[in-house]
matplotlib code that plots the C-alpha trace (Angstrom):
import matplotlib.pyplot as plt

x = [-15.2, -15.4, -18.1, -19.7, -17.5, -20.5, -24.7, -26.1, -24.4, -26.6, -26.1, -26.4, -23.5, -21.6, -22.3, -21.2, -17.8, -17.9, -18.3, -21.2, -24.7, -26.6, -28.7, -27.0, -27.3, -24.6, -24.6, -21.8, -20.4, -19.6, -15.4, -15.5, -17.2, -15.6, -12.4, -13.6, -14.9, -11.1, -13.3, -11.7, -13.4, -15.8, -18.9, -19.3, -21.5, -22.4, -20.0, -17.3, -17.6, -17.3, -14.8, -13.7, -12.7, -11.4, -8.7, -5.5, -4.4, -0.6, 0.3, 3.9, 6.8, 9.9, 13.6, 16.2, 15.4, 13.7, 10.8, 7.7, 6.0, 2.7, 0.4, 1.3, -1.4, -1.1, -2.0, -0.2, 2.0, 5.3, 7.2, 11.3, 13.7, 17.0, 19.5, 24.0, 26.1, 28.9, 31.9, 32.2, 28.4, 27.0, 23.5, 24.1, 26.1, 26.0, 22.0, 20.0, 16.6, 15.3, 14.5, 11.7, 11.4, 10.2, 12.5, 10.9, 14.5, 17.3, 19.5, 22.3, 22.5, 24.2, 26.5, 28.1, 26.9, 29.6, 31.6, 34.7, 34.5, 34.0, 33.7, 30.3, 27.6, 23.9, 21.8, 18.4, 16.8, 13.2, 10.8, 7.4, 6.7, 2.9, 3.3, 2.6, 1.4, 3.4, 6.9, 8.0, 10.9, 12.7, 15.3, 18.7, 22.0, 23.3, 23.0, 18.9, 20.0, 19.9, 16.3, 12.6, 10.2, 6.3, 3.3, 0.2, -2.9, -5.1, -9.1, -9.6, -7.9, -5.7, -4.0, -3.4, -0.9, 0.6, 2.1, 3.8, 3.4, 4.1, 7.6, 10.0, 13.1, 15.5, 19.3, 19.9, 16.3, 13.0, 10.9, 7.4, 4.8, 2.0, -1.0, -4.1, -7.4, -8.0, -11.3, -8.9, -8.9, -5.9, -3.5, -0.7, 1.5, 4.8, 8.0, 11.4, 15.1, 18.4, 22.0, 22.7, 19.2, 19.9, 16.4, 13.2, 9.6, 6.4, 5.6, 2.7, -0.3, -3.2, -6.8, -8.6, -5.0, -4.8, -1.0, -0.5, 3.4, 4.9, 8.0, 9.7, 13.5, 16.2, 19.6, 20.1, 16.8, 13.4, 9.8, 6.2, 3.5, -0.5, -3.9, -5.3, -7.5, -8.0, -6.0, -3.1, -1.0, 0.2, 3.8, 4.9, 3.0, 3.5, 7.4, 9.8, 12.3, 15.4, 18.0, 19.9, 22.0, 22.3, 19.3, 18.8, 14.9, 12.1, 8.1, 6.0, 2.4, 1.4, -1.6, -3.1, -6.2]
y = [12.6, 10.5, 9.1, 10.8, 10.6, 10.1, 10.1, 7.9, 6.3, 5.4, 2.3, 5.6, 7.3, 4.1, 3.5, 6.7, 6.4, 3.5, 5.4, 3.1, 4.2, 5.7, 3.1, 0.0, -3.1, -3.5, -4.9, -4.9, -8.4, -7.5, -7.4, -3.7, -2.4, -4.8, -3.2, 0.2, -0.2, -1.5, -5.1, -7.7, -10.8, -10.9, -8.8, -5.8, -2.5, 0.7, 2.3, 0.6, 3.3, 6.6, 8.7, 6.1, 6.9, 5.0, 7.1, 6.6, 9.9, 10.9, 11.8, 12.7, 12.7, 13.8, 12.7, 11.5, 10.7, 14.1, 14.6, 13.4, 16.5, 15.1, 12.4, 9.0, 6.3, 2.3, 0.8, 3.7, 2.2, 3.9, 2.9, 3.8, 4.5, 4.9, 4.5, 5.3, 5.5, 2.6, 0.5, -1.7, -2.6, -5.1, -4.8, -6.0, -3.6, 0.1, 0.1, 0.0, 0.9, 2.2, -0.8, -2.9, -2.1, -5.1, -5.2, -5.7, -5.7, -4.2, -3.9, -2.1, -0.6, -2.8, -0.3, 2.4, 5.6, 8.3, 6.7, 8.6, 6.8, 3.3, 2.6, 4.2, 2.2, 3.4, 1.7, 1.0, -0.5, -0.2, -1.5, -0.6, -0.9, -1.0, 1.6, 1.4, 4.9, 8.0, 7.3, 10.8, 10.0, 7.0, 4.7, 3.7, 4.2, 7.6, 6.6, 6.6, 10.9, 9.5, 8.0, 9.4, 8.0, 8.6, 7.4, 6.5, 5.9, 3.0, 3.9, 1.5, 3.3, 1.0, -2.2, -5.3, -6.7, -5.8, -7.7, -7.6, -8.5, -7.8, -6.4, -5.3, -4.3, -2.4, -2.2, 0.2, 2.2, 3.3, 0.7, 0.2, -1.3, -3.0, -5.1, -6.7, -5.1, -5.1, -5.3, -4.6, -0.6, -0.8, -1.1, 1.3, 1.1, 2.3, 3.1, 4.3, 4.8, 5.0, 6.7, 10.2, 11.5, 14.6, 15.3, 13.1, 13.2, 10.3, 9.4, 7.8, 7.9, 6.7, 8.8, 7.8, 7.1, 9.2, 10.5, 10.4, 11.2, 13.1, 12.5, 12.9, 13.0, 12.6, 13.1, 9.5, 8.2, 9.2, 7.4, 8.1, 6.4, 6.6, 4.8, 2.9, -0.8, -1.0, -3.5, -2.0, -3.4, -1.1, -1.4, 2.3, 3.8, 4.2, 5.0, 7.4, 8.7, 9.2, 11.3, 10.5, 8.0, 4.4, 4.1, 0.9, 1.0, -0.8, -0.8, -2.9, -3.0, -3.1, -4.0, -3.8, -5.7]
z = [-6.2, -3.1, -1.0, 1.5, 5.1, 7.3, 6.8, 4.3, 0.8, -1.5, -4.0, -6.5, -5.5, -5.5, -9.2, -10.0, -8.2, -10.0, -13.1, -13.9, -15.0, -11.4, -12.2, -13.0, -10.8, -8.3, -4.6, -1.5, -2.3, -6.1, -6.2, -7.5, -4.8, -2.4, -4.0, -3.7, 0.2, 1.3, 2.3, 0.1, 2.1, 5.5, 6.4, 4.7, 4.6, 3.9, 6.3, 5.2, 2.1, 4.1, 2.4, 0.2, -3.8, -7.0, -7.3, -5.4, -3.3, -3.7, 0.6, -0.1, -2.9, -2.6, -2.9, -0.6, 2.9, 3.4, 6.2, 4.6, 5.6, 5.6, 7.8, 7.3, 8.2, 8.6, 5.0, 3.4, 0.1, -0.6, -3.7, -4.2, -7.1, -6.6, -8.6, -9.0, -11.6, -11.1, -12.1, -13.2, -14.1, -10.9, -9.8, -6.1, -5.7, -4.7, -4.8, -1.5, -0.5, 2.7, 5.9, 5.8, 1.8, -0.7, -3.4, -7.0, -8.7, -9.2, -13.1, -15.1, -18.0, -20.7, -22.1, -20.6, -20.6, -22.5, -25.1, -23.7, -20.0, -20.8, -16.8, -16.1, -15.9, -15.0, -12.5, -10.8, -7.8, -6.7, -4.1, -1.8, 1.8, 3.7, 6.1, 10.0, 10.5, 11.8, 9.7, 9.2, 7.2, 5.3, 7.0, 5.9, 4.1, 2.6, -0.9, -0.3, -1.0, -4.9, -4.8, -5.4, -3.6, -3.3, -0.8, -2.2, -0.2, -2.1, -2.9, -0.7, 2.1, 4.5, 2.7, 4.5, 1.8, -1.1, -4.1, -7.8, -10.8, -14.6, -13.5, -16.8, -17.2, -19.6, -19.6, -22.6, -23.2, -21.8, -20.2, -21.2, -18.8, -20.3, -18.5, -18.7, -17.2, -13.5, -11.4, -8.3, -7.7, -5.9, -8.6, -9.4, -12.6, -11.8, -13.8, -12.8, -14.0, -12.6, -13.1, -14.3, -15.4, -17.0, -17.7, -17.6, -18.4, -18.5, -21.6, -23.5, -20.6, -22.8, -22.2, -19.3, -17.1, -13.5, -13.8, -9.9, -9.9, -13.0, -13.5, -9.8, -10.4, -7.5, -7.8, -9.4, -9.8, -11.5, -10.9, -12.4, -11.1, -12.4, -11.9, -15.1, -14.7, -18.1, -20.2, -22.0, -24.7, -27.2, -26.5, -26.6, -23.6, -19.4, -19.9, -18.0, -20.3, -17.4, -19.6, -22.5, -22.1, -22.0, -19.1, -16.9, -16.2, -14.2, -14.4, -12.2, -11.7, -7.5, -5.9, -2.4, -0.6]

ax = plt.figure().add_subplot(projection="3d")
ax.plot(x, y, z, "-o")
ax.set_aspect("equal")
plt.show()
């Protein structure tokens, strides 16, 4: 539930978006609602709340380089996959991702995939990009045809900067993201593999996790992405299982202010 878009918001209903008591004490400086209102630093208030929500709001997924089909607005956060199958295994090679794209990294898989092709290797690349506003569509090479891709608009609505951390990486199985808590609300965890991906699902989401992308496979990529600030360090969780072969994979947590 978000906050109301115009009138009055009440220190209740803020608690409650919150998911703390209606009660509990809490004030426009504390760094959750700070987080929550999009105001990381400067003068704040009420108003700065209208419409806003803890949980991130998927605005388009697809694959490719396909027309977004939806409204794109500045502080918007897209995140790419995209992945090939190559020879002989090089990861700066083959492997883009669309202009003005971060890059978070880019691996192969160790061994090749089928036992009676030796020269196949499987391969991933991944980044995220803050939006200007009004994109329609992604920029860039043909191979970009392979990738999934997603935007994400952050709870607290338009993002300023972004930035990475607690990025892992696999070159011969699943990849499993884990991370410590986080007051920040705009944080996504994000998982992805590259190559042939045969078949693919997300794996392991612990209870209280927003699943925001399931499982979105491209031609030679496949990305999940979801929405949980609480610390997690089980080891077996937030993985994207990309096919069954020898998978090169990347998770990365991302977050916004």
């Amino acid at each position: 539930m978000a906050l109301p878009s115009s009138g009055q918001i009440t220190f209740n209903q803020v608690n409650v978006e919150l998911d703390n008591t209606a009660t509990a004490q809490v004030g426009l400086n504390d760094s959750a609602v700070r987080g929550l209102f999009g105001k990381s630093s400067g003068q704040i208030s009420m108003s700065d709340g209208y419409g806003k929500s803890t949980v991130p709001t998927v605005i388009a997924s697809g694959t490719g380089k396909n027309n977004f089909g939806a409204t794109v607005n500045s502080g918007d956060v897209a995140i790419f996959y995209n992945g090939r199958m190559t020879r002989p295994p090089s990861p700066s090679s083959g492997m883009v991702l669309p202009s003005g794209f971060t890059m978070v990294d880019t691996v192969n898989a160790s061994v090749q995939w089928n036992t009676g092709d030796p020269n196949w290797y499987e391969g991933v690349i991944c980044g995220y990009k803050l939006m200007g506003g009004g994109e329609t569509s992604f920029q860039g090479d043909a191979s970009l045809s392979n990738g999934a891709w997603s935007i994400i608009r952050m709870p607290g609505g338009a993002m300023s900067s972004l930035s990475h951390f607690g990025t892992v990486v696999s070159t011969n199985r699943n990849v499993h993201i884990n991370f410590s808590a986080t007051s920040n609300l705009n944080t996504l965890r994000l998982v992805g593999s590259g190559g042939y991906n045969a078949g693919s699902t997300f794996g392991g989401i612990p209870s209280g996790a927003v699943v925001l992308v399931n499982s979105l496979r491209g031609p030679r990529a496949t990305m999940g992405a979801a929405f949980y600030n609480s610390a997690y360090t089980s080891g077996t969780g937030f993985q994207i299982f990309g096919g069954g072969f020898k998978k090169a994979a990347i998770g990365f947590s991302l977050q916004g202010s």
